[in-house]
Structures are given as structure tokens and as C-alpha cells.
N, C-alpha and C positions, 0 to 999 in steps of 0.2 A: 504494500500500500504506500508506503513513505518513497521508497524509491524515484517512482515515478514525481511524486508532486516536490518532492527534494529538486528533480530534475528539471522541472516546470514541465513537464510534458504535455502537451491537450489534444487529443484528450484524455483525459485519465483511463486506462484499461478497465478499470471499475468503477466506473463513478456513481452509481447507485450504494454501494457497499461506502464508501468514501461522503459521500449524504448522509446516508443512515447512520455512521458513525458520527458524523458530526451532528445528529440532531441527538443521537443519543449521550452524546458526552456534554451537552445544552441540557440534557435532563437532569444528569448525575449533578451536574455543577449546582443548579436550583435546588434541588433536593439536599445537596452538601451546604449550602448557604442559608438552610433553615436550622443547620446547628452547626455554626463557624466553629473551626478548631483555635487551637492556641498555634502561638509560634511552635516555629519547625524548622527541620534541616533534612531539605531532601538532596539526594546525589543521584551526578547523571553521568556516566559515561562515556567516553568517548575513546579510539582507539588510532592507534598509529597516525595522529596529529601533534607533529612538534612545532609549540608555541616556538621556538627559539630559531625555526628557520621556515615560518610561516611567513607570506609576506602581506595577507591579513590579516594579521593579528595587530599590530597597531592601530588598524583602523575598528577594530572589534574593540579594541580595551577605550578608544576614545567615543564613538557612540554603537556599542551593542551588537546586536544582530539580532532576525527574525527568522523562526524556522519555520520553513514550509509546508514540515510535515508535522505528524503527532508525537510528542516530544513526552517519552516517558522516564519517569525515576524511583528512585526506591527510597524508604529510609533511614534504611542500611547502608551505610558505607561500603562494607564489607561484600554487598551481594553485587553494587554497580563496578566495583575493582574487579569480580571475579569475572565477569560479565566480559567485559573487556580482556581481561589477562587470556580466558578462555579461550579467545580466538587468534591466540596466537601474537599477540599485539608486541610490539617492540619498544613501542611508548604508549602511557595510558594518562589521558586527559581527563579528569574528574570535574564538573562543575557541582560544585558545593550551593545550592539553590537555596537562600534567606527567605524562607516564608513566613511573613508576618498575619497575613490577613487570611483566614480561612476559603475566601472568595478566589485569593489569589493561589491557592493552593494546587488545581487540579482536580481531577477526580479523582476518587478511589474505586481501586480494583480489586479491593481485597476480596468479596465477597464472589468473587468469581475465578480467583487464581488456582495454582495447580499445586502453590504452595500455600497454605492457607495462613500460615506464617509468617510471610512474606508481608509489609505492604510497600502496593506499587501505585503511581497517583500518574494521570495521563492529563498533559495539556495541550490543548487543543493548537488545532494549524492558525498560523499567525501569531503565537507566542511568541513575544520579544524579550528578550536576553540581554542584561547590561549587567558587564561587572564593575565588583565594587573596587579594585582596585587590588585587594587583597589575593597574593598568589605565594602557593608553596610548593618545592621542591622536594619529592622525597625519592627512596627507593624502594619497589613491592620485591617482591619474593623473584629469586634469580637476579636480583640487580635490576630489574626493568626500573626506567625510568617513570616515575608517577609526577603529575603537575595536576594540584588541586589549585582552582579559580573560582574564588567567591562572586555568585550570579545573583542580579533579581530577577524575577521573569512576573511580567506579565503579560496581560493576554486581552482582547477585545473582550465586552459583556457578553452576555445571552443575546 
């Protein structure tokens, strides 16, 4: 699904599924905003992206970016590192997601996951991306290089 609309493509191969998801994650979000959460730290993945010889990435840290597609996270640290490592990744970019406002949060997917365990919050296409400045260098397991980037995201209303 992401793919394509990542790629601008039109027309979508499925754009009926790509509607329906979008009205359905319109419902979740209304239904979520009749009992706002508290702050929160959700993490989002990303893989064989090196900020360091990117040659968007200054223009990302001065104003943001929008994603295309349906931008999902965990809030688990631990499950979006693996997520990434998993496939093999040589470098793994973590966006560390500051959610203050339960509105701004996402949906939840927990109540339909494969792990029940798990939760995963999905934001909807046209969610915007601005980091806060704050960026850290670490190392995961095997030496891979990890770059955590503190993000806000938000995202058009209903």
C-alpha cells in the first residue's frame, strides 16, 4: 500500500483499499479523541538511511517532512530497533515521536495485532514530521550504527 503512494504513483493499484483505510483510520482517531491519552513516546523506524551523508537531511532538520504514506510506530523502542535490525539494515534511523496531545497520537492497533502485547499507533497519509533538534548516536547489537531523532508529527483533522 505505502509503496506506491510513497512513490506518488496514480493511480494507486488499490485505491478502494487505500479509501477505506483512510476513512477507517478517520474513525479510530474520533473514537480515540473521546478519551485523549497522556503524553507519550512512540518510535518509528527506519533503515539503511545515513543522516550523515544524506543530502536531505539539512533540509528535513530545518523544516520537516510529510509522509505520503501510513506512517506506523510502536511504543516500544525495542520492537521498532528490531524491526529495522531485522532486515538486515547497516544503519538504523529511529524517530523518537513526542506525543503530547492524545488527538495527535494516531491510532491504535492494538486490539487487532498478532501480538497482543505489542502497541502499534498508525498515522494517517499527510502526516508531517518536524524534528526537534535533539539527535543521538548510539550502537545496536553487532556494532550497527543506531541515530535516534527526536520528531513531532502531526497530521491534518478528520
Amino acid at each position: 500500500i505505502n509503496k506506491p503512494l510513497r512513490e506518488g504513483r496514480t493511480p494507486h493499484p488499490c485505491p478502494a483499499l487505500v479509501c477505506q483505510l483512510h476513512n477507517a483510520l478517520a474513525k479510530l482517531r474520533s473514537a480515540n479523541a473521546a478519551a485523549p491519552g497522556e503524553a507519550c513516546t512512540l518510535w518509528r523506524a527506519s533503515r539503511d538511511f545515513d543522516l550523515d551523508h544524506a543530502d536531505s537531511w539539512p533540509e528535513f532538520c530545518e523544516r520537516g517532512g510529510t509522509d505520503l504514506g501510513l506512517l506506523s510506530a510502536s511504543t516500544e523502542r525495542a520492537v521498532a530497533q528490531h524491526f529495522a535490525a531485522e532486515i538486515g539494515a547497516r544503519v538504523v534511523l529511529l524517530f523518537r515521536i513526542k506525543v503530547d496531545e492524545g488527538s495527535q497520537r494516531g491510532s491504535s492497533l492494538q486490539f487487532c495485532l498478532a501480538f497482543p502485547y505489542e502497541e502499534e499507533y498508525v498515522f494517517p497519509r499527510g502526516t508531517y514530521i518536524r524534528p526537534t533538534g535533539v539527535v543521538e548516536k548510539k550502537r545496536g547489537a553487532g556494532g550497527i550504527p543506531i541515530k535516534i531523532v527526536e520528531v513531532e508529527a502531526s497530521f491534518p483533522s478528520v
